[in-house]
C-alpha positions as CSV (number, residue, x, y, z in Angstrom):
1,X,186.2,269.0,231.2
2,X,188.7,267.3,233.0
3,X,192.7,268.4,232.2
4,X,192.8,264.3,231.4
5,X,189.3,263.9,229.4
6,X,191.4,263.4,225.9
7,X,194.1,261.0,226.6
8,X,192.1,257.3,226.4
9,X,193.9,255.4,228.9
10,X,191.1,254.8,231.7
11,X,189.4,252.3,229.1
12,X,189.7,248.8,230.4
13,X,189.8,247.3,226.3
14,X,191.3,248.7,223.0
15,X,189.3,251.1,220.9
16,X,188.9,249.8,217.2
17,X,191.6,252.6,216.5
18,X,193.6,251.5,219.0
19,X,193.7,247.6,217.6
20,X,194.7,248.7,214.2
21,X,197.8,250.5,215.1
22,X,198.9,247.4,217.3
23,X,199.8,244.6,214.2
24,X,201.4,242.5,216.6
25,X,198.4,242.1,219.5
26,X,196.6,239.5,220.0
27,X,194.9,237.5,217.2
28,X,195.5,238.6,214.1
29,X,193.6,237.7,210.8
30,X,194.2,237.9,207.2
31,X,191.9,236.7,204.7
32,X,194.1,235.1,200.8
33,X,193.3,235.3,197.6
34,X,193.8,233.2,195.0
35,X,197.1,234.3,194.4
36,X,198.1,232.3,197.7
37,X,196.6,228.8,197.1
38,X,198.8,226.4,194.7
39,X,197.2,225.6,191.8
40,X,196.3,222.0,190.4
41,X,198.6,221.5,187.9
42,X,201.4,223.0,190.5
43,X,204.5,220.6,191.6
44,X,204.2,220.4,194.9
45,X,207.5,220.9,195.4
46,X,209.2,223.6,193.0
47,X,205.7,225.0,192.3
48,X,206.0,225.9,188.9
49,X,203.7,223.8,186.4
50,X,204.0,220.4,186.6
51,X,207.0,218.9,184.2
52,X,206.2,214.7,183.7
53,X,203.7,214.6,186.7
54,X,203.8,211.6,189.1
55,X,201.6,211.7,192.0
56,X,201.8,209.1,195.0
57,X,198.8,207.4,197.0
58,X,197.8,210.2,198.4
59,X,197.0,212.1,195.9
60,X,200.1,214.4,195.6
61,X,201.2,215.6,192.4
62,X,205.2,216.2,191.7
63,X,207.1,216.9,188.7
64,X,209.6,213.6,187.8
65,X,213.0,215.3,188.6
66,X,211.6,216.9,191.7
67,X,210.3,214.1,193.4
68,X,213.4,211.5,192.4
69,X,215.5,214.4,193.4
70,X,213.5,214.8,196.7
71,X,213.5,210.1,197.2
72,X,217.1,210.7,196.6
73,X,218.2,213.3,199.7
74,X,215.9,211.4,201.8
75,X,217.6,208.2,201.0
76,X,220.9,209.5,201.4
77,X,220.2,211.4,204.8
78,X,218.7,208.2,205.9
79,X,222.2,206.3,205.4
80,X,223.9,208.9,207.0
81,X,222.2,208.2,210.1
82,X,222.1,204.8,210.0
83,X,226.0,205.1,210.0
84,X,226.1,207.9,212.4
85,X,223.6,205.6,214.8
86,X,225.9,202.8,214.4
87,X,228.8,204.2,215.3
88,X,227.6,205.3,218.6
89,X,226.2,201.7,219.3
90,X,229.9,200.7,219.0
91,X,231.1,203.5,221.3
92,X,228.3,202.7,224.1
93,X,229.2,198.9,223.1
94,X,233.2,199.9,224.1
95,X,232.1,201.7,226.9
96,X,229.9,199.2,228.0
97,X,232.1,196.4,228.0
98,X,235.3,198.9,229.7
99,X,232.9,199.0,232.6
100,X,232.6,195.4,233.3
101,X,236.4,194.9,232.5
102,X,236.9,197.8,235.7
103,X,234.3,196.1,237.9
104,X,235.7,192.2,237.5
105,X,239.4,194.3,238.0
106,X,238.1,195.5,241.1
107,X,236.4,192.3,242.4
108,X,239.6,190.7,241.7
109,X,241.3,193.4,244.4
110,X,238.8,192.6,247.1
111,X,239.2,189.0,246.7
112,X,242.9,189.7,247.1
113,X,242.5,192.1,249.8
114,X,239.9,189.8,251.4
115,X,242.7,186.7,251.1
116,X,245.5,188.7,252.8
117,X,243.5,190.0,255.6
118,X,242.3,186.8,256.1
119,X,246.2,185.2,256.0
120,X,247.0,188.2,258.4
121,X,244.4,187.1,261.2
122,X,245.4,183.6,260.6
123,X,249.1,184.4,261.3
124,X,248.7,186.3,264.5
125,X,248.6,183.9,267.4
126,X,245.7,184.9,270.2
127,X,247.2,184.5,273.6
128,X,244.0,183.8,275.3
129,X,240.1,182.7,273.2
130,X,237.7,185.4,273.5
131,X,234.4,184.0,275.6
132,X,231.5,183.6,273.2
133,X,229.3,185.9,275.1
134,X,232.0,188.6,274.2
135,X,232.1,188.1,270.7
136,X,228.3,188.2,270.6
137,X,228.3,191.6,272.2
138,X,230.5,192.7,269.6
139,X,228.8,191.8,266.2
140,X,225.5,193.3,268.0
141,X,227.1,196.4,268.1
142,X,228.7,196.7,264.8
143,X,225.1,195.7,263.7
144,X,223.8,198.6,265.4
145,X,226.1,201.1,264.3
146,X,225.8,199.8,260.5
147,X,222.1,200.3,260.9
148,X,222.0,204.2,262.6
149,X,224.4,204.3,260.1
150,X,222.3,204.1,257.5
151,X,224.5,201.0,256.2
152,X,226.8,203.1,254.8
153,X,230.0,202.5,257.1
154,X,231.8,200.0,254.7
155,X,230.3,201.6,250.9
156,X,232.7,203.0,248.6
157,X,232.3,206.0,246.7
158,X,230.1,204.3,243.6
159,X,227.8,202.9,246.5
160,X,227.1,205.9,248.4
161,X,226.1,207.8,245.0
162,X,224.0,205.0,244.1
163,X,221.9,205.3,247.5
164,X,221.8,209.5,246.9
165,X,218.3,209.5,246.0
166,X,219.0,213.6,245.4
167,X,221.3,213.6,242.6
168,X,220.0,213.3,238.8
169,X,221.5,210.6,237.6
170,X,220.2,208.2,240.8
171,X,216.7,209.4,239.9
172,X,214.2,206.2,239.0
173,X,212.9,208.7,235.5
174,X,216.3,208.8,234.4
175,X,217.1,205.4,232.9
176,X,218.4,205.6,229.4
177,X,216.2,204.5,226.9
178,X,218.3,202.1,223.9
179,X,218.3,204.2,221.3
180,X,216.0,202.8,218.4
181,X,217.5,202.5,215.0
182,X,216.9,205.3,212.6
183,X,214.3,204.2,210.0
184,X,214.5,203.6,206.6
185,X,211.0,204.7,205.1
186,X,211.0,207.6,203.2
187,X,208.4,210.4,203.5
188,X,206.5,211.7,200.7
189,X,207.2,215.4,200.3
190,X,203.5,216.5,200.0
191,X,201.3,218.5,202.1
192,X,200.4,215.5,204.3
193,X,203.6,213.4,205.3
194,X,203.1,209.9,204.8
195,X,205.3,207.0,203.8
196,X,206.1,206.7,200.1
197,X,207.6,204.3,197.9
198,X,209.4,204.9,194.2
199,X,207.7,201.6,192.7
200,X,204.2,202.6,194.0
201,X,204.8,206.0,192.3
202,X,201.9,206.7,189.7
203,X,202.9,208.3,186.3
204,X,199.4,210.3,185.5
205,X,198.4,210.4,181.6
206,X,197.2,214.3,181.8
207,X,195.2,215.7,178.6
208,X,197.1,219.0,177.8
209,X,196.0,221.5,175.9
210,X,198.5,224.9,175.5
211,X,198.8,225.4,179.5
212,X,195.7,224.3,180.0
213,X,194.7,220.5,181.1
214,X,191.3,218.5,180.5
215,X,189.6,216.1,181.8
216,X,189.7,212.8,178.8
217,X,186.0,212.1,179.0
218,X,184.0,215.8,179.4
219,X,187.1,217.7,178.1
220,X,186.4,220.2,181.1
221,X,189.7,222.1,182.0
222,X,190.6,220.7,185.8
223,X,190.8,223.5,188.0
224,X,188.5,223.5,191.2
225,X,186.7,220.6,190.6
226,X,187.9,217.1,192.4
227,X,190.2,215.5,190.0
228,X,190.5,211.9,190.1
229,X,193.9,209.8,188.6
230,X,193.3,205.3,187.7
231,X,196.3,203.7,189.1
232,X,196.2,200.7,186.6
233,X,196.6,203.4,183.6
234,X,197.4,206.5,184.9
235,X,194.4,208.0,183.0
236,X,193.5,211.8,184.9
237,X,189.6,212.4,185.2
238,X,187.2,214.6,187.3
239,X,185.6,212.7,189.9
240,X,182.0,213.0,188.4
241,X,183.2,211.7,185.3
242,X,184.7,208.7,187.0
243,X,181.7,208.4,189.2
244,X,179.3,208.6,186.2
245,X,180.9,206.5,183.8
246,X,183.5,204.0,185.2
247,X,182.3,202.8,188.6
248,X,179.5,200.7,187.3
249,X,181.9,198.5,184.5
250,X,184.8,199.8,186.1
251,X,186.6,200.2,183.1
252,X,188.8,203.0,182.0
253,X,187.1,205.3,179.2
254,X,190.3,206.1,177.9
255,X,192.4,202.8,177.3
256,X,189.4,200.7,178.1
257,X,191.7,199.2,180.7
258,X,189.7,196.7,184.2
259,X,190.4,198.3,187.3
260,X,189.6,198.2,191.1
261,X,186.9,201.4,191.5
262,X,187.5,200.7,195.3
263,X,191.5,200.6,195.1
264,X,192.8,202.0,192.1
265,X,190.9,205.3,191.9
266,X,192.9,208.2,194.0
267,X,191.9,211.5,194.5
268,X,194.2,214.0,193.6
269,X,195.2,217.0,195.8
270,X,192.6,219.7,194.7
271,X,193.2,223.0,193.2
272,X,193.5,226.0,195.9
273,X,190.8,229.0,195.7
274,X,189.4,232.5,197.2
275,X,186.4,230.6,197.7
276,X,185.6,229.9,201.2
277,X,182.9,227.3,200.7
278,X,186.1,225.3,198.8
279,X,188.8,225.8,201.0
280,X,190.0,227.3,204.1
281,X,190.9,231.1,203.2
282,X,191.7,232.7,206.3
283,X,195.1,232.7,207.9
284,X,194.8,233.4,212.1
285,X,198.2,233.6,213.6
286,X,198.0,233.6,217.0
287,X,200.5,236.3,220.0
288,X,200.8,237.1,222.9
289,X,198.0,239.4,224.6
290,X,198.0,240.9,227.8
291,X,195.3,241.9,230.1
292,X,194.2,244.9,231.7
């Protein structure tokens, strides 16, 4: 037996043993219980049982205070960054318009500059004309020079950075983008984010019994079952019961109130379980891994 046979580091993978000592490699897996999925009649935001439950569109359930609590922050935050966005359109506006004032300035001191040099050659008296042919000669060298030049003999600073392809800010991908306006839409608070609105808030008439709620037609206490809310009347149901009874007269077996089967019946958010066939009941969280 070699002096090496009992220390396991030739393998070219991890031993089951070996895995379960490493928690942080790799995949790792971890089935939940019930304990772990939020109950139906759970606010979805202080998750204690639902006190005066509204639920929006989407099926979310909230407690009152929670969710106007909740409208109310997001409102507020919303007009703090309205403010805040506003006040650096001003500042870019300032800026903005301090630019143009320095660039007319300065085309104002190369029209002046331009005047006087022009007076200057005016002034001085040529004793002899320069031949044409001369002068010709002349411009086509200064045109050659400007072009090995790269055209750069006469730029000013700004210019010159402008034609540096090489520095950041000249880059074509660098253009600043107008910054849009923050928006005013506030988000429903839920476990899907959508857009929410307090007068489109549904106030759901739930049949309580102790700590216990029913459905108002089978009297069936809602737990796992899909639960179904009538937007007209508020009126909570289980889905079948809905299905069975109030699709065909769409009417409402509790109030006896009309209603839309196609628009005013929402699905609320179901009830969390350990059963796999109802929900998902495996967390995976994924790390880094490295190879042999």
């Amino acid at each position: 037996m070699s002096r090496h046979s009992k220390n396991n580091t030739a393998n070219s993978v991890f031993t089951y043993g070996e895995r379960q000592k490493l928690k942080d490699y790799g995949t790792q897996k971890q089935r939940l219980g019930k304990e772990s999925m939020k109950a139906f009649d759970r606010c979805s935001l202080c998750l204690h049982p639902v006190r005066e439950p509204y639920c929006c569109g989407k099926g979310h359930i909230f407690c009152k205070d929670c969710l106007l609590e909740n409208l109310y922050e997001q409102k507020k935050r919303v007009e703090e960054e309205v403010k805040a966005w506003e006040l650096r359109q001003q500042r870019l506006n300032l800026e903005a318009a301090k630019k143009e004032e320095e660039k007319r300035q300065k085309q104002i001191e190369q029209f002046d500059k331009l005047e006087l040099s022009v007076a200057r050659v005016e002034a001085v008296s040529l004793p002899t004309r320069v031949p044409e042919s001369e002068e010709e000669e002349r411009a086509r060298i200064i045109k050659q020079l400007k072009e090995t030049a790269g055209g750069n003999v006469h730029l000013n600073r700004e210019d010159k950075v402008k034609q540096s392809f090489w520095i950041p800010e000249t880059t074509p991908d660098h253009a600043k983008k107008a910054e849009d306006k923050p928006s005013k839409k506030l988000t429903c608070p839920g476990s899907k984010p959508h857009e929410i609105k307090l007068k489109e808030v549904i106030k759901c008439q739930l049949a309580r019994v102790g700590d216990v709620f029913l459905c108002h037609s089978c009297k069936d206490e809602l737990a796992h079952q899909k639960i179904s809310v009538i937007r007209r009347c508020g009126h909570v149901l289980c889905t079948k019961c809905v299905v069975s009874f109030c699709k065909t007269n769409e009417t409402c077996l509790v109030c006896s109130g009309r209603f839309n089967f196609n628009l005013d019946v929402i699905n609320l958010e179901e009830s969390g379980s350990a059963f796999a066939s109802h929900n998902a009941v495996e967390a995976v969280k994924y790390s880094s891994a490295f190879a042999i």
